[in-house]
ZANUKOL-653681 format. One line per field, with one value per residue (C-alpha): residue in one letter; residue number from 1; x, y, z. Coordinates in nm, 3 decimals, m for minus. Last residue first. Layout:
<sites>
volum	A  ...;
kese	NUM  ...;
px	X  ...;
py	Y  ...;
pz	Z  ...;
</sites>
This chain:
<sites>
volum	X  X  X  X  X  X  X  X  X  X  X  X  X  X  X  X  X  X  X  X  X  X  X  X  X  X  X  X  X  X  X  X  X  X  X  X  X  X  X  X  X  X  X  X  X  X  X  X  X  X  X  X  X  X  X  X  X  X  X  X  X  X  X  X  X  X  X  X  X  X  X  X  X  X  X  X  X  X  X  X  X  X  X  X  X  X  X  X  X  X  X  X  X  X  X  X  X  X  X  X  X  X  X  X  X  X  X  X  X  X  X  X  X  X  X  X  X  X  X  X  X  X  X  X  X  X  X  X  X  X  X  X  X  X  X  X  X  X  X  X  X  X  X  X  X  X  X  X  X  X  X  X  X  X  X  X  X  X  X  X  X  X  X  X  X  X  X  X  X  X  X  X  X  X  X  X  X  X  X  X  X  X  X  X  X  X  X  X  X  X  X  X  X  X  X  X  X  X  X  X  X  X  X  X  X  X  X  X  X  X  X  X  X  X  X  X  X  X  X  X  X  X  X  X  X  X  X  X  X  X  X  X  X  X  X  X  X  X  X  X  X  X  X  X  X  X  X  X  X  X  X  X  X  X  X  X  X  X  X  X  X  X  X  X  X  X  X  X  X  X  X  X  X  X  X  X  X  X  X  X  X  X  X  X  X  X  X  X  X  X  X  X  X  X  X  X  X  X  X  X  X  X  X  X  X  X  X  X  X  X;
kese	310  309  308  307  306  305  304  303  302  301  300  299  298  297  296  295  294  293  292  291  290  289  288  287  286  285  284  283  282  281  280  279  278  277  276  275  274  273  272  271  270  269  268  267  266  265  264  263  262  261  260  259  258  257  256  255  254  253  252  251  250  249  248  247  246  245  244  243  242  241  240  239  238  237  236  235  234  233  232  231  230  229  228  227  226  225  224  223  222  221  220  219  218  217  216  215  214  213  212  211  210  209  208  207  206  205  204  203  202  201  200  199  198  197  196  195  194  193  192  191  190  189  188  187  186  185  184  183  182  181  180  179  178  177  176  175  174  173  172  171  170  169  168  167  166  165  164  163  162  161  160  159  158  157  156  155  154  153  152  151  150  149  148  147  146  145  144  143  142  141  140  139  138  137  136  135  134  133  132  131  130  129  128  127  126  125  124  123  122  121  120  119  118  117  116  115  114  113  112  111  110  109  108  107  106  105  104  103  102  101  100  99  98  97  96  95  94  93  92  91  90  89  88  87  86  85  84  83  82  81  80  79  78  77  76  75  74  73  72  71  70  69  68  67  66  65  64  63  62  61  60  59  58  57  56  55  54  53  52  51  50  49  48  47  46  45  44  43  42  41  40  39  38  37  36  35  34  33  32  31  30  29  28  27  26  25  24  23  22  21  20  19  18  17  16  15  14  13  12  11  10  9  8  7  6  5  4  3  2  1;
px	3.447  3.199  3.449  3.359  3.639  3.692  3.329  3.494  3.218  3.438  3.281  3.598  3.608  3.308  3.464  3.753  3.569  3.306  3.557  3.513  3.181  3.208  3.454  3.126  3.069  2.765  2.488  2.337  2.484  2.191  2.270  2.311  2.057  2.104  1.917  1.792  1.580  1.390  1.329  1.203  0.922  0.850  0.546  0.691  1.005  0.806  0.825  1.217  1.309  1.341  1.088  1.268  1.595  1.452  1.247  1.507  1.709  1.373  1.240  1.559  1.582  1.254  1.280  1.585  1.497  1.635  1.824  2.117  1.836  1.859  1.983  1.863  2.152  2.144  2.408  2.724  3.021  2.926  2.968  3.157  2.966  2.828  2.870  2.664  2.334  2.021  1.696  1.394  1.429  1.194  0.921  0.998  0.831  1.075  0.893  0.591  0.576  0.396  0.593  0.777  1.082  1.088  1.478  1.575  1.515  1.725  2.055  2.055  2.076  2.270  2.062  2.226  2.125  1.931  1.618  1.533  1.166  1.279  1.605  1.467  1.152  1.377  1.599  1.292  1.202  1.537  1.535  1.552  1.660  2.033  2.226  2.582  2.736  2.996  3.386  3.477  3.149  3.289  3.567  3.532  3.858  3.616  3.727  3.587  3.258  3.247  3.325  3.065  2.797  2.813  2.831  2.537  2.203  2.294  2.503  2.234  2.345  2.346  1.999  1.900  2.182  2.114  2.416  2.379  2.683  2.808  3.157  3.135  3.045  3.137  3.376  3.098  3.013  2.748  2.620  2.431  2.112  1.861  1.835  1.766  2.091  2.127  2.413  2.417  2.460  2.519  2.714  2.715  2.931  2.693  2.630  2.672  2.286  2.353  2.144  2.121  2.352  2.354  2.295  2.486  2.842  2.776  2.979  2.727  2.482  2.778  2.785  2.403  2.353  2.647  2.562  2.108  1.881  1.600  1.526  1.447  1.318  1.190  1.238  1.524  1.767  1.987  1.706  1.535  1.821  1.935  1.588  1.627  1.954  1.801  1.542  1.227  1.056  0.782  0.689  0.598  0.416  0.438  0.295  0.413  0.370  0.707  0.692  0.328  0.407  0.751  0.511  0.270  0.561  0.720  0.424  0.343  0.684  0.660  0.379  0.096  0.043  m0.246  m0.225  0.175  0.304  0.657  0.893  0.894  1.126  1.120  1.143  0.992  0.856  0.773  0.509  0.488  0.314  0.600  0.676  1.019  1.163  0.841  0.922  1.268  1.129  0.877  1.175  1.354  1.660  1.939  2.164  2.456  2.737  2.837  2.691  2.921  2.871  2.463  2.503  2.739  2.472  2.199  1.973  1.645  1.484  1.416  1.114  0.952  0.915  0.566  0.303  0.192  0.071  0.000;
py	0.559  0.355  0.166  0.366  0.593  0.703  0.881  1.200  1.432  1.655  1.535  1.416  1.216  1.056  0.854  0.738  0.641  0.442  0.119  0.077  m0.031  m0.389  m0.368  m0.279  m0.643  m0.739  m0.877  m1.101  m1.057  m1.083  m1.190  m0.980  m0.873  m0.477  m0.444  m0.120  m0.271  m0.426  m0.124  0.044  m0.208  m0.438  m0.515  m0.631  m0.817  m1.028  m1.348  m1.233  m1.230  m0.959  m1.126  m1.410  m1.227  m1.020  m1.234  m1.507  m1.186  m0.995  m1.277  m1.300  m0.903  m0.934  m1.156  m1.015  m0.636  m0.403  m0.163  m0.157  0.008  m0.119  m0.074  m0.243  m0.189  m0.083  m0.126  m0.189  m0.215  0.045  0.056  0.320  0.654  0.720  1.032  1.259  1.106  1.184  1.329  1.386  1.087  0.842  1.094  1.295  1.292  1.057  1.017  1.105  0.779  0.814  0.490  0.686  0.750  0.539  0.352  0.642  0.639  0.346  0.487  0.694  1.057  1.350  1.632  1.827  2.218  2.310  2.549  2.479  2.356  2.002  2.026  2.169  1.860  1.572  1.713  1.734  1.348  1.209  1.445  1.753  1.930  2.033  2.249  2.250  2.486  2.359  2.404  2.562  2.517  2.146  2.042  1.880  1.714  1.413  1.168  1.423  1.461  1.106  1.141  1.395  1.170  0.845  1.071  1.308  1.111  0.750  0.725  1.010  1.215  1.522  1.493  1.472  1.642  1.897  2.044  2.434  2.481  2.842  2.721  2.473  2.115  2.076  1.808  1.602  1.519  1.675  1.972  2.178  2.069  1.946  1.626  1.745  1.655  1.373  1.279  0.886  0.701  0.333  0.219  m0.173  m0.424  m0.527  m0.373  m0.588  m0.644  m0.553  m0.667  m0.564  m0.279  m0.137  0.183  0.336  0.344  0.690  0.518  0.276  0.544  0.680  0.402  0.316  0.692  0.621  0.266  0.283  0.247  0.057  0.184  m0.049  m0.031  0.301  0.606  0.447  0.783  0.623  0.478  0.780  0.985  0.757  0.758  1.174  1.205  0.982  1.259  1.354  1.095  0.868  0.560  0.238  0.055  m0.355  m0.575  m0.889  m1.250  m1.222  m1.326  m1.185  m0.845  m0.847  m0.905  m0.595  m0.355  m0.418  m0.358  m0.046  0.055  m0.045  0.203  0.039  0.230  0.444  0.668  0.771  0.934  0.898  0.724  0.880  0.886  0.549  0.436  0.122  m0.014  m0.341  m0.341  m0.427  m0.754  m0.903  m0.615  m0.596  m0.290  m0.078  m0.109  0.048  0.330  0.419  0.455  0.679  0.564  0.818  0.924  1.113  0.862  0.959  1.306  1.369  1.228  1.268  1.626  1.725  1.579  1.799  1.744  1.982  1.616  1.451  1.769  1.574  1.227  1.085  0.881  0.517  0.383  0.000;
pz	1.031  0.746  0.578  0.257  0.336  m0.054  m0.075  m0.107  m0.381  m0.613  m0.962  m1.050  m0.744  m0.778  m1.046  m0.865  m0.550  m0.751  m0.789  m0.399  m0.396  m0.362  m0.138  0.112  0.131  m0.051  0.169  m0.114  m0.481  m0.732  m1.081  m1.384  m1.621  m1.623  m1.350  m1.433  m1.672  m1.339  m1.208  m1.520  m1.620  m1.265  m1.408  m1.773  m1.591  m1.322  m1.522  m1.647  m1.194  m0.967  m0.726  m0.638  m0.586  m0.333  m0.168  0.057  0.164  0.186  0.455  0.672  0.664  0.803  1.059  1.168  1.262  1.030  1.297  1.029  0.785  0.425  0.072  m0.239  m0.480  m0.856  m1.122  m0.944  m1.131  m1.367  m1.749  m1.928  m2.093  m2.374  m2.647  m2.910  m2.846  m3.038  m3.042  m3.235  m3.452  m3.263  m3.065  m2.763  m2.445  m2.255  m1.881  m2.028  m2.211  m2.536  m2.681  m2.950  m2.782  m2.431  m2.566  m2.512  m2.138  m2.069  m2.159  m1.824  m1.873  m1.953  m2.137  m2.377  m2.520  m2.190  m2.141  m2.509  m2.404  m2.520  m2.352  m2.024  m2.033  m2.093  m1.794  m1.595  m1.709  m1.621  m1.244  m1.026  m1.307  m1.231  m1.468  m1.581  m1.791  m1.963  m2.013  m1.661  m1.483  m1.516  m1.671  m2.027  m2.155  m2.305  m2.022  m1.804  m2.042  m1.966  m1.570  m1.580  m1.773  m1.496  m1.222  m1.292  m1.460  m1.482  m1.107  m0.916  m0.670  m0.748  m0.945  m1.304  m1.531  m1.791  m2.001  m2.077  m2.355  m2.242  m2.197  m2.484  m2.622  m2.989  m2.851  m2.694  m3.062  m3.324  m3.180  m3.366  m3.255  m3.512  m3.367  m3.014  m2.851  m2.571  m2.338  m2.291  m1.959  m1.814  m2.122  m2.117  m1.982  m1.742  m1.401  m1.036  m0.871  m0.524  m0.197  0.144  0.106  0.454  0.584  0.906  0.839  0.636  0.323  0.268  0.150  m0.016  m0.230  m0.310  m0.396  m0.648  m0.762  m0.825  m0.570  m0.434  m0.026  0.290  0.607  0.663  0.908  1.114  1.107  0.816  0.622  0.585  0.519  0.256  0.042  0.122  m0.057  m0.386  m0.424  m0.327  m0.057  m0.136  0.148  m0.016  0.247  0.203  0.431  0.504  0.346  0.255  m0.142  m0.186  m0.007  m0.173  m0.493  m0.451  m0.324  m0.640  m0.842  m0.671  m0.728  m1.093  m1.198  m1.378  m1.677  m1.827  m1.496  m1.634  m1.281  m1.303  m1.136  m0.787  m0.562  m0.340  0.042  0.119  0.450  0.526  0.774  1.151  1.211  1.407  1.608  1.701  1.454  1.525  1.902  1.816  1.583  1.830  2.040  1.883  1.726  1.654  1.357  1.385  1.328  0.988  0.832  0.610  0.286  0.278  0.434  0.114  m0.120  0.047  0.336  0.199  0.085  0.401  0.526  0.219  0.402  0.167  0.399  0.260  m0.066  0.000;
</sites>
C-alpha cells in the first residue's frame, strides 16, 4: 500500500549525505516498530513517473515483496536519492531501491547497509542527448556556455556516470559547460525540449521510451540523439537497508529479493527491473564492492573514498 511521503528529508543535500556519519538516533517508536512481528515493510522510493495508463513499478514491487514475505508492504515517497538515505539512516523506513552512487555513499555513512547488489553489465550506463537538429554533433562541440542537464546530485545514470564522460572528453565542469540540475530524467527531458538546456545526460534506458507516449521521454523516434556514452558500472542498482532491520525481516527480503526480480516479473516491474542490467543478485555485498566508484566521484568533487563507514 501507498503510505506517507518524508519531504522535510529532501532539503539534506549531497554534502550532508557524505558527512553526516554517526549522527543518527533511534527513537523509540522506531525500536518497538523494529520488534513487532506484524509491523510493515517499508519502502522508500522517488517517484517514477506518474503515467495513470500504466501500472507504476513501485506499486508492483511492493505488490510481490508483499506476496513473497507475506508482510505488508508501504511504499513511502521521498524527493530525491539524498532523502531515500536519510530515511534509512535515522530508522524512518526499512528499505530503499537504488542505483551505484547513492548506493555508495549510503554505505559510506556506516549506518545503511547494502542488502542486496545487482553488479552492471558491460554496457554504457549514460548517454548525453541533442535534439536532432542541434548543432552539436560530438561532446567536442560542447562549450563554456553549452547548458548540459543532469538529473539529481546524486544520481550514477544522470550526474556521475555523464561527468566522468565529459571528463574523459577534456570537459571540466562550470569551466567548459554549464551544468544544470533538473531535479530528475524526465525534468531534464523537459529543459532540452523547451530549449532550457542544449544536452541532457541521462541513463541509456530512457531512449529507448521515444515513441511509446511515455511522459517520462516525451519525444518521438528521430527527435533526439546522443553525441557520447559513458563506461559501465560495477554496481548497477543496490537495495539498501536500515542496520536496525529487525531479523525476521531481513531474513524474509534476503530469501524475496531475488525471487521477485526475476524475467516473469520483468513487464510489471518495467524500469526497475531494466535497471538491472541482467546480472545476478549478490546477497549482503561487502562494502569492497563499492570501492571502484571512489575514482569517479572524485571528478565530480564528492569524497566517498572511506567507505568503511568511520
Amino acid at each position: 500500500m501507498r503510505a506517507r511521503a518524508l519531504p522535510a528529508l529532501g532539503l539534506l543535500g549531497l554534502g550532508a549525505v557524505v558527512a553526516l556519519t554517526g549522527c543518527s538516533t533511534s527513537s523509540p517508536d522506531a525500536a518497538a516498530a523494529a520488534s513487532d512481528p506484524d509491523a510493515p515493510i517499508t519502502f522508500a522510493t522517488t517517484p517514477l513517473g506518474d503515467d495513470p495508463g500504466a501500472e507504476n513499478p513501485i506499486d508492483a514491487f511492493a505488490s510481490l515483496v508483499e506476496a513473497e514475505t507475506g508482510r505488508e508492504v508501504e511504499i513511502v515517497d521521498v524527493p530525491d536519492y539524498t532523502a531515500v538515505v536519510e530515511a534509512l539512516r535515522n530508522h524512518h523506513v526499512d528499505i530503499g531501491f537504488m542505483s551505484g552512487f547513492p548506493s555508495a555513499l549510503a554505505v559510506n555513512t556506516g549506518e545503511v547497509d547494502s542488502l542486496v547488489a545487482w553488479p552492471g553489465n558491460d554496457d554504457p550506463v549514460s548517454t548525453c542527448l541533442v535534439p536532432d537538429d542541434s548543432p552539436l554533433q560530438s561532446l567536442e562541440d560542447i562549450a563554456p556556455e553549452t547548458v548540459v542537464a543532469f538529473a539529481d546530485p546524486a544520481s550514477s545514470s544522470g550526474y556521475f556516470m555523464p561527468v566522468a564522460m565529459l571528463h574523459d572528453a577534456g570537459l571540466e565542469r562550470d569551466a567548459d559547460y554549464t551544468p544544470l540540475f533538473s531535479g530528475g530524467h524526465d525534468m531534464s527531458f523537459t529543459a532540452l525540449k523547451e530549449g532550457q538546456a542544449d544536452v541532457a545526460c541521462t541513463s541509456t534506458i530512457f531512449p529507448q521510451l521515444a515513441g511509446t507516449g511515455d511522459p517520462m521521454f516525451p519525444f518521438e523516434k528521430g527527435e533526439t540523439r546522443s553525441i557520447g556514452e559513458s563506461a559501465s558500472m560495477p554496481v548497477a542498482v543496490t537495495v539498501l537497508a536500515d542496520q536496525q532491520l529487525a531479523d525476521d525481516k531481513r531474513e524474509r527480503l534476503l530469501d524475496a529479493l531475488p525471487n521477485v526480480f526475476t524475467e516473469e516479473n520483468a513487464e510489471e516491474l518495467g524500469a526497475m527491473m531494466e535497471a538491472m542490467q541482467g546480472t545476478e543478485p549478490v546477497l549482503e555485498p561487502d562494502d569492497a564492492l563499492f570501492q571502484p566508484f571512489v575514482d569517479i566521484a572524485a571528478i565530480a568533487d564528492v569524497d566517498i573514498s572511506d567507505l568503511s563507514g568511520s
